[in-house]
C-alpha positions as CSV (number, residue, x, y, z in Angstrom):
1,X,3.2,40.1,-21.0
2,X,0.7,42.5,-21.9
3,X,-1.1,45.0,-19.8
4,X,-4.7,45.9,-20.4
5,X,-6.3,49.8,-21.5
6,X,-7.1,50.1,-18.5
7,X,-4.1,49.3,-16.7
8,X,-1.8,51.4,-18.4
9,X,-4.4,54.5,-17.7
10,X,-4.4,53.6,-14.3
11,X,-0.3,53.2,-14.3
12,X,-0.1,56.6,-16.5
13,X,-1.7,58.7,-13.7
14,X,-0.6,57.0,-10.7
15,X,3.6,57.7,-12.7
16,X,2.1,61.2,-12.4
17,X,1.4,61.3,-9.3
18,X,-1.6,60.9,-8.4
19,X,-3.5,58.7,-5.7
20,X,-5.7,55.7,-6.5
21,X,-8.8,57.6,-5.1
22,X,-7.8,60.4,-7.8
23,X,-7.5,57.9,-10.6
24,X,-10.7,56.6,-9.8
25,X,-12.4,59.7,-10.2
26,X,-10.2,60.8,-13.6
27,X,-11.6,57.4,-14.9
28,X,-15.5,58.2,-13.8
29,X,-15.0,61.5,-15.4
30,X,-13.9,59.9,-19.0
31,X,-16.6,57.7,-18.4
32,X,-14.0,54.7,-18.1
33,X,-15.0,51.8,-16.9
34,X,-13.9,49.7,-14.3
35,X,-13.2,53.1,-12.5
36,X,-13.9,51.9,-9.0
37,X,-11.2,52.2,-6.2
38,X,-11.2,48.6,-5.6
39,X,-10.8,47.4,-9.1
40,X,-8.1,50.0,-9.4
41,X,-6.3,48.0,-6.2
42,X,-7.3,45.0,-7.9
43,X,-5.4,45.4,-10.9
44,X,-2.3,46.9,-9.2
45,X,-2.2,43.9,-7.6
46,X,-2.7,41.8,-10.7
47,X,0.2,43.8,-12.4
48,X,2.4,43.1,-9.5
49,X,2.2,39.9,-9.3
50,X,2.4,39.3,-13.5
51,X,5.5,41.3,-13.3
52,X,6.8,39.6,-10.2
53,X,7.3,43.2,-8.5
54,X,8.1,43.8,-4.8
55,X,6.7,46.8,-4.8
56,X,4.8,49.6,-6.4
57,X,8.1,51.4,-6.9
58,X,9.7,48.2,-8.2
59,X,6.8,47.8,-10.6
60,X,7.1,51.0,-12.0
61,X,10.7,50.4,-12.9
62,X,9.6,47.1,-14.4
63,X,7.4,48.3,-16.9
64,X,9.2,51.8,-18.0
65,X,12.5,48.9,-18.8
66,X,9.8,46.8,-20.5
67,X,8.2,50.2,-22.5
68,X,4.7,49.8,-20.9
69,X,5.5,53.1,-19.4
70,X,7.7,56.2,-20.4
71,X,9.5,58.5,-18.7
């Protein structure tokens, strides 16, 4: 399974902490597009449901065991 440029930007600084309304704008800064909230939600939700996570927290643990993310 492989995650998307995107994704893992969006998955790198949501595992720092910050909010989906926060990554949006760090993407529209970087001029990184899709930056919008709703694709952001989108591919959360697209990501959980690859991984077959219960949750966010459960997805994060999935993909720092699967090295998508480190710690």
């Amino acid at each position: 399974m492989m995650i998307t440029r995107v994704q893992k930007l969006i998955v790198r600084q949501m595992a720092k902490g910050y909010t989906q309304p926060e990554v949006s704008a760090y993407l529209k800064r970087r001029g990184i597009t899709p930056n919008s909230l709703s694709t952001i939600e989108k591919e959360l939700l697209k990501l959980k449901k690859e991984f077959k996570a219960q949750s966010m927290v459960h997805l994060f643990v999935i993909l720092i065991r699967k090295g998508h993310l480190k710690v």
